[in-house]
C-alpha positions, 0 to 999 in steps of 0.5 A: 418750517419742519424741525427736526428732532431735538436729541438730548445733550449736556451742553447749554445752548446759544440763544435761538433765534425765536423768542420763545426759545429764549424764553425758555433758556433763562431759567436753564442759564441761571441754574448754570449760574448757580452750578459754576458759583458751587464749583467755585466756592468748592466742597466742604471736605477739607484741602486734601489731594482728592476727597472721598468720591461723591455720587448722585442720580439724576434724572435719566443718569447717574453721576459721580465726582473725584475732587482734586487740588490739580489737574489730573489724567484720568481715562474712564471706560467700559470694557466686559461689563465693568466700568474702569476709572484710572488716574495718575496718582493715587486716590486718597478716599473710599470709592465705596460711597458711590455704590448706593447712590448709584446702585441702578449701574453699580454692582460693587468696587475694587480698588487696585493696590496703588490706588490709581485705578478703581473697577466697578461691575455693571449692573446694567449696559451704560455709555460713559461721558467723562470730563474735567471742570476747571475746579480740576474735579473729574466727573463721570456720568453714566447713562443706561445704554438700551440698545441690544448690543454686546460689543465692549470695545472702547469709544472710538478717539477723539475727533475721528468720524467713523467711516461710513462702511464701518456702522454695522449694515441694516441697523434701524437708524433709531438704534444706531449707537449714540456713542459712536463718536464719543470722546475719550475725554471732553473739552477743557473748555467744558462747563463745571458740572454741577456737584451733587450732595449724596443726600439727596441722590433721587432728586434731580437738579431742576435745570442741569446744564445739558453735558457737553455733546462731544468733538465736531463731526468732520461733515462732508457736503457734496451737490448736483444739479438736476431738472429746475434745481440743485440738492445739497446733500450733507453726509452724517455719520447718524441721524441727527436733528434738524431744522430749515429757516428762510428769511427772506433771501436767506436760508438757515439750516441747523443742525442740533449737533456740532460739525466741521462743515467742509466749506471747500465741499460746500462751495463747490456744490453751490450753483453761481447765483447761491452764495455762502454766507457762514458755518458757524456754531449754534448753541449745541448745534452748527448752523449754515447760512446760505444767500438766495436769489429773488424767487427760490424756495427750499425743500427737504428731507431725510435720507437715513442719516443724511439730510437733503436740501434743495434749492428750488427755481421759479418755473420757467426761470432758466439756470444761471450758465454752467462753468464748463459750457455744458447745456443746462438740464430742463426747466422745473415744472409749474406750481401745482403740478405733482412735483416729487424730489427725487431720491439720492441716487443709491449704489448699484450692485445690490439687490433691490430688496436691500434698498428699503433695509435702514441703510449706512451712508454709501461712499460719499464724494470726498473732500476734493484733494486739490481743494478747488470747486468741483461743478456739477457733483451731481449725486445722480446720474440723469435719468435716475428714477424719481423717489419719495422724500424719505426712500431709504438709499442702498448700502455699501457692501459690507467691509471698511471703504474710505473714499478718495476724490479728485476734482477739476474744472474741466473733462478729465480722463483718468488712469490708475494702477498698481506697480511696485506696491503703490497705487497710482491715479493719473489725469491728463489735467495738471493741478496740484492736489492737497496730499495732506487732505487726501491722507486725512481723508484715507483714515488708516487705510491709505498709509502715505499720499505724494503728488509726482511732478515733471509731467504735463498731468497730474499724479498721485501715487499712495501706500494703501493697507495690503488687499485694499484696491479702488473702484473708480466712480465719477460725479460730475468733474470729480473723480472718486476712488473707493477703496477697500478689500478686493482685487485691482479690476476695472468694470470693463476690461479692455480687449487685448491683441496682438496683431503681426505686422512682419514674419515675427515683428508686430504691436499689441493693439488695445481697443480704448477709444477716447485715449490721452496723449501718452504721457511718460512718467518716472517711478522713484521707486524703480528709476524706470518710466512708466508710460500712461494713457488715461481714458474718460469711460468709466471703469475700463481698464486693463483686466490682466497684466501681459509680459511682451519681449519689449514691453510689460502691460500693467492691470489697471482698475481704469486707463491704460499703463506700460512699462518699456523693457527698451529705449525705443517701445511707445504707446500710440493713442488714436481715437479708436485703439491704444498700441503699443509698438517701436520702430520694426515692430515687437518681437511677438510670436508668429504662429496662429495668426488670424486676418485682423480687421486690417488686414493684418495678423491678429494672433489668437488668444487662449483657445490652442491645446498643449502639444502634449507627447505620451511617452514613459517617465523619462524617454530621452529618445522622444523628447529629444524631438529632432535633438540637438541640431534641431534644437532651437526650432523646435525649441520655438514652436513649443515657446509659441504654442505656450502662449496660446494654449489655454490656461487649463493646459499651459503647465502640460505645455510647459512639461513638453519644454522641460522634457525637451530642456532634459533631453537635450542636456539643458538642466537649468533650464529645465529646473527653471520651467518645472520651477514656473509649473510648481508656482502655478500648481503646487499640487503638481509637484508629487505627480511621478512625471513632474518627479522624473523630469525633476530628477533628471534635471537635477543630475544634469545638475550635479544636485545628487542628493535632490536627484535621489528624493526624485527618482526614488519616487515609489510610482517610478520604481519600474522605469528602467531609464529612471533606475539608470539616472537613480543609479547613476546619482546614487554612485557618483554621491555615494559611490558603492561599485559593487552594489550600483555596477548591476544596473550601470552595465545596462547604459550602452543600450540607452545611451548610445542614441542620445545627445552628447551631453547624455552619452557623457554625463551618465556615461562617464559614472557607469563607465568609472563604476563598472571599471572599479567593481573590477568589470573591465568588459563591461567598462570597455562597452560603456566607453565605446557607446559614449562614442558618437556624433557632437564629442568636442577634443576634450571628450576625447581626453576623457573616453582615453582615461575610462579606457585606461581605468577598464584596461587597469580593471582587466590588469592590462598594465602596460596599456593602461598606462599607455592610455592614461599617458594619452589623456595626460596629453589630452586638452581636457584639464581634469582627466588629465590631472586624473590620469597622471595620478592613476598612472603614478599609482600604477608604476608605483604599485608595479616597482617602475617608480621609487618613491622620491619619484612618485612624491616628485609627480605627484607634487607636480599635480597640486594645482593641475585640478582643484574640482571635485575630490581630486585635490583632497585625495592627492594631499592626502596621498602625497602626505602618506608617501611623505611621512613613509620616506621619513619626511615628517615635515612635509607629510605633516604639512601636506595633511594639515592643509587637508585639515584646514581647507576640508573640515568638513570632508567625511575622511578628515577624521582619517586624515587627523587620526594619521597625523596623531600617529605619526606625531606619536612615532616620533615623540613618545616612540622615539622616531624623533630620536633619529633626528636632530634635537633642533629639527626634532623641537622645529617639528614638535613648536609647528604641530604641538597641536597635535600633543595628546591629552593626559599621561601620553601627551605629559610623558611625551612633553618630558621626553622632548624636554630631556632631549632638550636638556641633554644638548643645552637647550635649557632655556627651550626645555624650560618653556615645555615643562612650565606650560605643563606646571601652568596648565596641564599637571596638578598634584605630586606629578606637578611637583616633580615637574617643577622641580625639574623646572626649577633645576634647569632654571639653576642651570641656566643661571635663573635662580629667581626663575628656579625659586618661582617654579617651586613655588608655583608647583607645591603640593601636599604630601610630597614625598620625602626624597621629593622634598629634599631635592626641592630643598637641595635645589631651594638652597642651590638658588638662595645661594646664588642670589647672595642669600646665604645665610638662609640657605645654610638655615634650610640645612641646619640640621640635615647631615646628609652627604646632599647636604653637608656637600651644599654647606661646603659649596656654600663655604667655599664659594664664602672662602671659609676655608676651615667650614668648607674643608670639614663639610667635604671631608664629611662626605668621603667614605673610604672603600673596604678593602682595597677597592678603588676610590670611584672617580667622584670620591677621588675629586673630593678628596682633591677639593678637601685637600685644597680647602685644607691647603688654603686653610693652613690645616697641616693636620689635616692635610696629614690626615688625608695623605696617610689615609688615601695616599695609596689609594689617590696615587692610582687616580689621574690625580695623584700628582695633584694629590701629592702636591698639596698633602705633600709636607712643605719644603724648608726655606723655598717656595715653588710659585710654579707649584704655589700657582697650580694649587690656586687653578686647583681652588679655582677647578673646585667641583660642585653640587650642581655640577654633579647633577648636571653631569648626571643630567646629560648622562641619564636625563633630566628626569634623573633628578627626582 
């Protein structure tokens, strides 16, 4: 028998099945005996966590070892020439050891701060193997990888084949890289490496144990039968060693590699009368084991890095009958005969010369989804050319391919298609498919596999990497989908008509012959049903999708699939053709119709120019072709002509519709064609016809701003009909009378022809701007040439208000309001709004309306139209004539609307600024004066947002508070002075305001509150006569919370009039009779000369008597009436004067009296009185 080469690997061998080999492995087993008794027993180096790394050079490698006390993670890598080790935890030698020993691959070491990860330059390339023992030592080998490559990508990961497309295209199988399916970290089950001493680094080990080869390769079978015998074919990623041993009726093939054999593949290859006995591991290697029958012999080759195998008959000995009943192919020739196998089949599509280059494995037949046989996977067509044994196979074209395979017993037809991002593969046999395999099988193109049920067939719909499409191939029973980067296309494309059966009824015919029943199937994704007709031809497909008025045509890369747009759209399958109809026929276009085969109207297809018009940029008058009553049957012949025309012209089609959409006032419309042009080419955008049409159409619109971009375009600056359009769109955005007025007076030529839509739209701007730059001939032209056929009743509202506004225009008043009066009657809702407006403005500005009467009309219209600037005007309007009648509330209001529902008008800055003015009028100005104190704080709580900041707003809250103060509203003005000591003052102006706070909390009997204000507004430096008031009021408030005894202390040594006034109030209200009378006395001051007491000097005078009296104090009491008797008898008070200085009457007592000069203690006038009295007189900022 042939043996293959023996690659060299790290893993002992299972005993062979020839002698001599045996013989050969005891010396190999004993020196693997004496390496695990080593790793056993351990080193020598004392129990740390990890010894120094040791290191020695072996024969064709270099090894190094970290020993631990537990298992470790570790990663070893290449990557830019340096060689990377990593563990988790840190290493406790000096990895420098390694360096001598292992020169030939190492440069030098770095050694990471954490001491986890150790860097070593490369001296030369080297393949990295790297695994733990059971002694929990990590070992690394390092090898000199001599093939030319650069790449310092890591491994692949483990237990992952890399796909055939992968392996670079013409590398001599020699060069692939060894390490293309090398592990990240080998198995636990690896045998300990043999430790190496680092004194004798240059001496090998005399029987190493072989290292361990790596994870199995996952091995693909696949089979076919051919003339007197059948091939297996086994699909390695590389080359791989081999060898074939027959004996007798079994055959042997082993392979010196591990390896996955995918049984199920194997079996289905296999014809009946060979059987499958085992795949089973063979020392390095695997080996499979097949029965034969009496008389076969085995033959095989090499075909780059697969292998071969053919089962060979007996001349003359006839096959064993095929599942499926199929004839058998010829018998094989007789011995002695020339006799070559043939070759694997190779792919099409590639150049000859590239059959000969070292080749990768081609898309190979995938494990089958369903898991069953597959019978008859030939690897060739029949009538493939002979090949010697060891003719190379084309490759694949370049680019990652996974390969997908379905199989079934039976002839099959298949369909497959994309919708909604998936990718579909439909058979009309039902089977259950293993998504599973198929997933693993897709590797990381296809993203998820699920089988769709409730059909008589099989579906399976997949996710796949964006751009990555099948091609579909079949081998015998087994459908194969090769996927990779390129469109969704089949081979051969179906021909595709559309054949009319009525006037405008017909069906799509499809000529695929051989067609499945239909079958429907539900999409999850869409909730819709999918209507699916497979076909056995290979490749043929749908080549461009089709939207019909009731169905949708999918491209597909094989068979047929129709989504219905209704209920009652089918397939219909016969042998010849596949349609797609419903009871009456489609709605197809009509026009251009040819004699079908049949007999009927076959329309054509793609070879009709554009029914292109050559006209200016924007000729309304031709475009509108037979306008607007002719408008649906013209507007049909362009639709019908545009599925016919070519594809270079079908954008100058749909430029003809666009153009016919604007000239007859269809804007939307329009936009949505040109939208469709721009899609299919973007280029076509910035061309001066594309930019007219656009613009146009956005006007219609009332896109201004998009309209200006357009027709601004400098190509279109000599148009007159485009200067109309730019014109009008800059006036109704921008509206400058003057300036736009030049070029609108023009529009009476160029409308008075065009469709009712036009007249209107372009007329009704021209004719409001021509009439307010004061052209009230030029107005009147535009309103009479807007006139025409088509004008609805509302229309005619409108044309009475333009004819209004150009009568105001020329100052013909009592017209102008007789027309407005006629559109307010009109049925057109906003001219009406706009004329009530425009007249009440009139009558107003002539003196025929007084105010009252224009604000009452004008109220009337707040809800008669909301659209465009209407709403905003009137308020604003409404609000000024408000304020202007001194209703402040309701102007205010009116503007505050504005200024919540309009924030971003460009006048609501206007709008806020009058608001400011007025709200200043009425409270730094006074005008709130004339108001009532409740009505003025009503105003000032509903928009004190408008309070300005700084002094203004301060001095404007300190006028309303005194308002306030003056009509009792103490608690009211105290909230107004608090918030301006809690958040607006600071400094001195805080400290007099508190004051003023804590005075009207005495005078409203809160002097807790009055005791806080001043505390919460000291300052530094107050000023004297400041601090004695704060102090006056301190004592004020102490007194009235029964603190008098420190109130008396705060004055203790201040003998002011202010002060010994306050040590009498506190006195008295103690009924210290003595005390209170010698503090009032002290602040009388008797006039010079013969003055008049002043009133509050003679009420003093009264009280000091009265203290006097119920202090029994006779002497003073003379005192008193000898000093300002006379002076006292020229006061109100005189007799009460008298009364208590008077001298007492001997022996009767007069109660009446005695009782009047209680009520006079009783009536006693005191500090806080005087302030309040002059509080109401003066203000409340009298006080400081």
């Amino acid at each position: 028998m042939k043996a293959a080469e023996q690659a060299p690997t790290g893993r002992p061998e299972k005993a062979p099945a020839s002698a001599s080999d045996s013989r050969c492995l005891i010396p190999g087993l004993l020196a693997s005996l004496v390496v695990l008794l080593s790793l056993i027993l351990g080193p020598v180096f004392p129990a740390l966590a990890q010894s120094s790394p040791r290191a020695a050079e072996h024969d064709g490698f270099g090894r190094m070892v970290f020993d631990w006390d537990a298992p470790v993670k570790f990663s070893a890598e290449t990557v830019n020439s340096q060689l990377i080790v990593r563990f988790d935890r840190p290493i406790a030698g000096d990895p420098k050891v390694v360096l001598k020993p292992l020169a030939r691959y190492l440069k030098g070491v770095t050694l990471s701060p954490d001491r986890r990860m150790v860097t070593f330059p490369l001296a030369v390339p080297v393949q990295v193997k790297s695994f733990q023992t059971g002694t929990n030592s990590v070992v690394v080998d390092l090898s000199e990888d001599k093939k030319p490559a650069s790449s310092s990508a890591p491994p692949p990961p483990p237990e992952q084949a890399i796909p055939p497309a992968e392996i670079p295209a013409g590398l001599p199988p020699a060069e692939l890289p060894p390490g293309q399916k090398a592990p990240a970290k080998a198995p636990e089950t690896a045998k300990p490496a043999e430790p190496v001493k680092a004194a004798e680094p240059a001496k090998p080990a005399p029987a190493a144990p072989a290292q361990p080869q790596g994870p199995a390769t996952d091995l693909m079978v696949r089979g076919g039968e051919h003339t007197g015998f059948n091939r297996l074919v086994f699909d390695w990623p590389k080359p791989v060693g081999y060898s074939v041993d027959e004996a007798g009726a079994t055959v042997s093939i082993n392979f010196d590699r591990p390896a996955n054999v995918n049984v199920t593949s194997l079996k289905a290859s296999l014809p009946p009368d060979v059987g499958f006995l085992e795949a089973k591991p063979n020392g390095k290697g695997t080996s499979v084991v097949l029965s034969l029958p009496p008389g076969m012999r085995v033959r095989h080759f090499t075909s780059g890095p697969r292998v071969a195998v053919d089962l060979v008959r007996p001349a003359g000995a006839p096959p064993p009958p095929r599942a499926n009943g199929a004839a058998a192919p010829p018998l094989a020739p007789a011995p002695g005969t020339e006799e070559q196998p043939p070759a694997l089949k190779p792919l099409d599509g590639l150049p000859p010369a590239e059959a000969a280059a070292p080749a990768k494995p081609p898309p190979s037949p995938p494990p089958n989804g369903n898991g069953k046989a597959a019978p008859a996977a030939a690897a060739a067509a029949e009538g493939e050319a002979a090949a010697r044994p060891g003719e190379e196979i084309k490759p694949v074209p370049t680019g990652k391919v996974v390969s997908l395979g379905f199989a079934f017993d039976k002839p099959t037809g298949a369909a497959v298609f994309r919708r909604s991002g998936w990718l579909w593969a439909v058979f009309d046999l039902k089977t259950e498919m293993d998504t599973k395999l198929l997933k693993r099988t897709g590797g990381d193109v296809v993203l998820h596999v699920e089988q769709v049920q409730g059909f008589k067939g099989t579906a399976v719909r997949m996710i796949t990497r964006p751009g990555f499409n099948p091609s579909v191939r079949k081998e015998g029973q087994l459908w194969v989908l090769d996927i990779h980067e390129q469109p969704i296309a089949p081979k051969a494309g179906f021909d595709v008509a559309t054949q009319m059966d009525f006037q405008e009824r017909g069906r799509v015919v499809i000529k695929a012959t051989d067609g499945s029943q239909p079958m429907i199937l539900k999409d999850p994704e869409v909730g819709d049903f999918i209507h699916v007709v497979t076909v056995p031809a290979i490749g043929a497909g749908v080549r461009q999708g089709r939207e019909y008025p009731g169905a949708e045509l999918l491209p597909s890369a094989q068979g047929i699939a129709m989504i219905p747009r209704a209920d009652t759209v089918r397939l219909d399958a016969n042998r010849e053709t596949v349609e797609i109809t419903q009871p009456g026929g489609l709605y197809l276009s009509p026009m251009l119709a040819a004699e079908g085969p049949g007999g009927g109207k076959v329309a054509t297809d793609g070879n009709m120019g554009a029914d292109v018009m050559t006209t200016g940029p924007l000729d309304i008058s031709k475009w509108m072709r037979g306008g607007n009553d002719k408008f649906v049957d013209d507007h049909r012949k362009l639709i019908s002509r545009l599925a016919h025309v070519r594809p270079d012209e079908k954008n100058a089609q749909r430029m003809e519709i666009a153009r016919h959409y604007v000239a007859n006032g269809f804007g939307a419309e329009a936009l949505g064609e040109l939208r469709v042009m721009a899609a299919v080419d973007p280029l076509i955008v910035d061309t001066p016809p594309y930019r007219a049409v656009r613009g146009a159409a956005s006007f219609l619109m009332g896109r201004d701003a998009d309209a200006i971009v357009d027709l601004s375009t400098p190509a279109l600056k000599g148009d007159a009909k485009v200067q109309l359009f730019l014109a009008a769109a800059s006036a109704r955005s921008l509206p400058d009378p003057n300036k736009h007025a030049l070029v609108l007076r023009l529009a009476p030529e160029d409308i008075k022809t065009w469709p009712r839509n036009l007249r209107i739209g372009i007329g009704e701007v021209a004719a409001r701007t021509v009439a307010q730059a004061g052209d009230s001939k030029g107005a009147a032209r535009i309103v009479d040439a807007m006139m025409g056929p088509g004008l609805s009743k509302r229309d005619i509202g409108k044309l009475a208000y333009l004819s209004g506004m150009a009568a105001q225009a020329g100052k013909q008043w009592d017209t102008a309001i007789s027309r407005y009066r006629d559109a307010e009657a009109s049925e057109s809702r906003p001219d009406r709004a706009y004329a009530a407006r425009d007249r009440v403005e009139l009558m107003l500005r002539l003196n025929k309306m007084t105010p009252a009467e224009a604000i009452r009309d004008l109220e009337k219209l707040r809800f008669a139209w909301r659209g465009e600037d209407f709403e905003f005007q009137l308020l604003k309007r409404l609000g000024q004539l408000q304020i202007a009648a001194g209703r402040y509330g309701e102007g205010l209001r009116s503007m505050h609307s504005l200024v919540a529902n309009y924030p971003d008008h460009p006048e609501i800055g206007k709008v806020q600024e009058e608001m400011s003015d007025t709200f200043n009028r009425l409270f730094l100005m006074g005008e709130a004066d004339k108001l009532s104190p409740v009505t003025a704080i009503g105003l000032y709580d509903e928009f004190q947002e408008l309070t300005p900041s700084g002094t203004k707003g301060d001095e404007m809250i300190r006028r309303l508070a005194d308002r306030l103060a003056g009509v009792d509203l103490l608690e009211r003005a105290g909230e107004l002075l608090r918030h301006q000591v809690e958040f607006r003052l600071s400094g001195l102006d805080k400290a007099r305001v508190g004051t003023r706070l804590a005075f009207l909390n005495l005078s409203d009997r809160k002097p807790g509150l009055a005791l806080e204000a001043l505390e919460a507004s000291e300052a530094p430096e107050i000023p004297t006569d400041l601090a004695a008031r704060r102090r006056y009021i301190r004592v004020q408030a102490l007194t009235d919370l029964g603190r008098s005894a420190e109130a008396l202390a705060l004055i203790i040594n201040d003998q002011s009039e202010e002060a010994n006034r306050l040590r009498g109030d506190i006195n008295w209200k103690l009924k210290r009779w003595p005390e209170a009378a010698a503090a009032l006395e002290s602040t009388i001051v008797k006039p010079i000369g013969n003055r008049p007491l002043d009133p509050a000097t003679a009420r003093r005078l009264l009280d000091t008597a009265t203290a006097m009296t119920l202090a029994k104090d006779e002497r003073g009491l003379t005192r008193l009436r000898r000093g300002y008797g006379a002076l006292m008898a020229q006061t109100e008070w005189k007799e009460a004067f008298d009364l208590l200085t008077s001298e007492p009457e001997r022996g009767i007592i007069d109660y009446r009296r005695l009782g009047d000069k209680i009520k006079q203690a009783q009536d006693f006038q005191t500090f806080m009185g005087e302030w309040q009295k002059r509080v109401k007189a003066q203000g409340l900022s009298s006080i400081n």
